[in-house]
N, C-alpha and C positions, 0 to 999 in steps of 0.2 A: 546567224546559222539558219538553213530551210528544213524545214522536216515535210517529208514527203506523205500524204495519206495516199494509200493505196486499196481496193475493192478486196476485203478479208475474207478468207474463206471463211463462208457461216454455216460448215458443217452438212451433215446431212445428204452428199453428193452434189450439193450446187455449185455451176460454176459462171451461173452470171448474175445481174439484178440489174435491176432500173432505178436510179437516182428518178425518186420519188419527188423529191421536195429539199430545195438548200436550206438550210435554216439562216444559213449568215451569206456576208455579199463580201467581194471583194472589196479590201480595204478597213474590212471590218478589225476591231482587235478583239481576241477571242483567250481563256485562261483557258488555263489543262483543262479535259474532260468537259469543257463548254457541249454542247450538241452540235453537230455541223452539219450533217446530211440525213435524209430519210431514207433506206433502201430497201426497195419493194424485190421480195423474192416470190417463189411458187407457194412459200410458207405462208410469208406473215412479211410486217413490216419493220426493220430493224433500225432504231438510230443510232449512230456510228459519233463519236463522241473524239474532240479534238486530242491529238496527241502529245502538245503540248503549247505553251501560250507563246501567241506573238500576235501577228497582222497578218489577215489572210489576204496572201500576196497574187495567189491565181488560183479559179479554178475554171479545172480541165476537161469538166462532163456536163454539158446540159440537161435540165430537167425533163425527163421524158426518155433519153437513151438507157439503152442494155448494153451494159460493157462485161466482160468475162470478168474474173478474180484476177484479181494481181492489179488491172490499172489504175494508173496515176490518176486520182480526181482530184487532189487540191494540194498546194502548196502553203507551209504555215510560216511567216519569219521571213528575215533576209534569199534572197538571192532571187533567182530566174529558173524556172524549168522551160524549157523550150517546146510551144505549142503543134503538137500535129496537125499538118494541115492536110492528108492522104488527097490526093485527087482520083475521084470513083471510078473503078475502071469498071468494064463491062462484065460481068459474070460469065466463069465457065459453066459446065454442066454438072461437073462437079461442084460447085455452089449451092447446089441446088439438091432437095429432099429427090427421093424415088417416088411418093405422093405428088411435088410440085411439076418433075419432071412427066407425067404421064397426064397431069393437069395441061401441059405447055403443049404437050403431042395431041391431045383430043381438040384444045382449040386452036391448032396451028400458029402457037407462040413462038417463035425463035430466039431461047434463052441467051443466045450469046448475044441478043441486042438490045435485054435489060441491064438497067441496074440495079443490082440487090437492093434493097431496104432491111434486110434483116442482119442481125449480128455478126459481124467479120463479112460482109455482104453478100451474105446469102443470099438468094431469090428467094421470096417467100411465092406463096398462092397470092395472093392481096395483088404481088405485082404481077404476076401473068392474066388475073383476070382483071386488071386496070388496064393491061395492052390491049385488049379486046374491044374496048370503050369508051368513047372521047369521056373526060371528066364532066361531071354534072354537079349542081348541088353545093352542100358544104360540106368541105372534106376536115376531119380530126379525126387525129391519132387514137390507135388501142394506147389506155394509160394505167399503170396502176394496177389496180385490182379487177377492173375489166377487163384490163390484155390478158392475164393469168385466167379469167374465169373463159373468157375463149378460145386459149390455148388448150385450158383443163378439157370444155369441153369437144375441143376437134380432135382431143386424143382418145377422149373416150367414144365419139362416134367411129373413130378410126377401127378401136381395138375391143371393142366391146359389141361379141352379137347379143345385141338387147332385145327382150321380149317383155309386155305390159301383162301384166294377171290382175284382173280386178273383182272384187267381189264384195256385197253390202254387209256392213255388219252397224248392229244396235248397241248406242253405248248410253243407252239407257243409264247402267248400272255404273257405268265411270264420271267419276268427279271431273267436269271438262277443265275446269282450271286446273288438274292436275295433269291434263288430254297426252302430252311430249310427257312428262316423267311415266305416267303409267303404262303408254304405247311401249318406254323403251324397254322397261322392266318386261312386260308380255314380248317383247322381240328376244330380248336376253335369255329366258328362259325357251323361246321354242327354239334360239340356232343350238341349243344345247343337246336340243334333239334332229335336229336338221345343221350338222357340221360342216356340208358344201355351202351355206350362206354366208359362212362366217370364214370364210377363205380369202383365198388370192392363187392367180395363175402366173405363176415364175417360169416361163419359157414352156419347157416342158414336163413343169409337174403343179402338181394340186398342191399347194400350201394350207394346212388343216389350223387353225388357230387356237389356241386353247385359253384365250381372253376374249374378256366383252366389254370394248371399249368403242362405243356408240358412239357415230357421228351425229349434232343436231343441225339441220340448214338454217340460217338465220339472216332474212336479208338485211341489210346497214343501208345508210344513205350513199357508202361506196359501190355495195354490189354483194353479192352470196357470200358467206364466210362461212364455214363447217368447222366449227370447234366438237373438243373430245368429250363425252363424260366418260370417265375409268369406270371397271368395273359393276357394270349395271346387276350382272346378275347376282352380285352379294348383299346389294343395299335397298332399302327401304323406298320406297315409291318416294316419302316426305323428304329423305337424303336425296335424291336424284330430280326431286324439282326445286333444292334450292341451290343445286347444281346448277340446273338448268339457267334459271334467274339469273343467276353468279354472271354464268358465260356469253348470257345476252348483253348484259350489260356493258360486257368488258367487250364484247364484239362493236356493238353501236355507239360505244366510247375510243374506238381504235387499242385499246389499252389490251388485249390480248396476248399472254405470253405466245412465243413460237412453237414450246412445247404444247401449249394447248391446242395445237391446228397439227397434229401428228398422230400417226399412228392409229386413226380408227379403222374398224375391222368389219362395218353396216351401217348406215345412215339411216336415219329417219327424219321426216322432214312432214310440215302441216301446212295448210293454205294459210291458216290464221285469219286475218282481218278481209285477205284476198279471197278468201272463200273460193270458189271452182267448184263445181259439181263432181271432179275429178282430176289427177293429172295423170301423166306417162313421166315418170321424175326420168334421168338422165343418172344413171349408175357413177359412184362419185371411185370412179378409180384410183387405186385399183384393186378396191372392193369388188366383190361379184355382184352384188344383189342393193336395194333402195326401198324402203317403204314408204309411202306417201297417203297422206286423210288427206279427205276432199272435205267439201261441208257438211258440217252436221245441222241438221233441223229436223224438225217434227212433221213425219210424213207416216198416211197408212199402213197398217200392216196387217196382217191376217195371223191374228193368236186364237186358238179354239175354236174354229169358226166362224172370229166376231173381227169386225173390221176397229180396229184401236191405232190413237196415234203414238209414235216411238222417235228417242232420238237416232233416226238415222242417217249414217255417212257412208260413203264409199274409200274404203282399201285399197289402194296400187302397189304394186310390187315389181318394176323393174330388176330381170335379172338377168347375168351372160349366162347364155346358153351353153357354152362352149362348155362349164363345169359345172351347170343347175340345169337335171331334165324339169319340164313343164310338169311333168304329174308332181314333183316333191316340189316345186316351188308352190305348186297349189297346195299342197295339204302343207306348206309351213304356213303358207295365208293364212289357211283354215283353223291353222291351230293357234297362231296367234288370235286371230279374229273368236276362239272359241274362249281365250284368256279374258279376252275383255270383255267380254259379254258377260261372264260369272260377276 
């Protein structure tokens, strides 16, 4: 008997993923609940576990495609599933985004003489501006947690009018080993009084939030991961950096639950060992708003007259304009920035 695995709906509104990683090969024999496949969504990374034991007689998805829910990726046990072999036809214009289509018009692309490379063969942008010029170089695929993080953000430059606020503040007075837990507790406490940061814009209205459930950015040896800490503004600076710890580890371990990568409502994000003088972060949508510490180091300052030296760092605050005027994202800096200075 064949038992059929097929791409599960994993909630959430998705309706595709990328076979990440196979874990077993054709031919292999595999018991119930063995592991079998890795599958990379916008979330997180899910592994899909056999549905029952036998020999794994086919599969149907190579490592690196996006296939929607519902298809067939492997066959377990006796029998045959018959392999598609689609022959690529040319892309209509309907294949194709309103963003790619206006891409293909500005460089005088002629979509109906690509072929899609995207999901159900789509035309992506990739391939209108590949027609534009001969291939150079070495070419590899978006994979993984890269494609997602390029995807994440060509939607947010899409849809997000971003503006940078920056401004110095002295953190003298802050424990730097505690620098992410203390920042987010000071962020917690000022969206409480600045409630457009701690939103979202749903079509056409303002989403007001009334939780503080903090994004941290954290890069891995795969690429950016924005895990959650629940609840900042209830808990203790010392609860919220062994939070933070927790979720590092389970980030740079792959080991991350899905629910930990959901639902945050502001990020905050530090250069850490990369230091920068400053950045312009990229609003992690579809939050409005981003804070970002540049490096901290011991630089003059002017207290009472007298030239002294202070830990100082610069504050960014990327936010969408569309629902944060400029004067209150700067006094939400200012008030954050006046939190951590006490």
């Amino acid at each position: 008997m064949a038992y059929e695995l097929k791409l599960p709906d994993l909630g959430e509104g998705l309706t595709e993923g990328e076979v990440a990683r196979w874990l077993v090969s054709e031919g292999q024999d595999v018991a119930e609940d063995d592991p079998l496949v890795e599958i990379q969504t916008d979330k997180t990374t899910v592994e899909i576990p056999s549905p029952a034991a036998g020999k794994v007689t086919q599969i149907l998805v190579e490592e690196g495609k996006v296939v929607p829910v519902g298809t067939l990726l492997v066959v377990i046990g006796d029998g045959q599933v018959q392999r598609a072999q689609p022959a690529p036809a040319p892309a209509q214009k309907g294949k194709a985004t309103p963003l790619v289509r206006k891409i293909a018009q500005e460089l005088g692309v002629d979509l109906d003489s690509l072929t899609g490379s995207g999901p159900q063969g789509r035309v992506t942008e990739e391939d209108v501006r590949g027609a534009t010029s001969p291939a150079e170089g070495r070419h590899e695929p978006l994979r993984g947690v890269r494609r997602l993080i390029a995807q994440h953000m060509s939607r947010a430059h899409r849809e997000v009018a971003a503006v940078t606020w920056v401004e110095e503040c002295d953190f003298t007075n802050v424990d730097l080993k505690r620098l992410v837990a203390t920042t987010l507790k000071a962020c917690a406490e000022s969206l409480q009084e600045f409630p457009e940061l701690n939103a979202r814009l749903e079509g056409e209205e303002i989403v007001y939030l009334d939780r503080y459930d903090l994004g941290v950015a954290i890069q891995t040896e795969q690429g950016l991961v924005v895990p959650v800490v629940r609840g900042c503004d209830s808990r203790s600076v010392e609860d919220l950096q062994a939070d933070v710890e927790r979720l590092a580890e389970a980030a740079r371990s792959g080991t991350l639950a899905t629910e930990e990568l959901r639902g945050s409502t502001f990020t905050v994000t530090s250069a850490g060992k990369l230091a920068g003088l400053l950045q312009t972060p990229i609003v992690n949508h579809p939050e409005v708003a981003i804070l970002s510490i540049g490096r901290i180091a011991q630089r003059p300052v002017v207290r009472d007259g007298q030239i002294v030296a202070a830990a100082i760092g610069y504050i960014s605050l990327t936010f969408d304009h569309r629902v944060v005027d400029g004067a209150r994202a700067a006094e939400f800096g200012l008030d954050v920035i006046g939190r951590l200075e006490k």
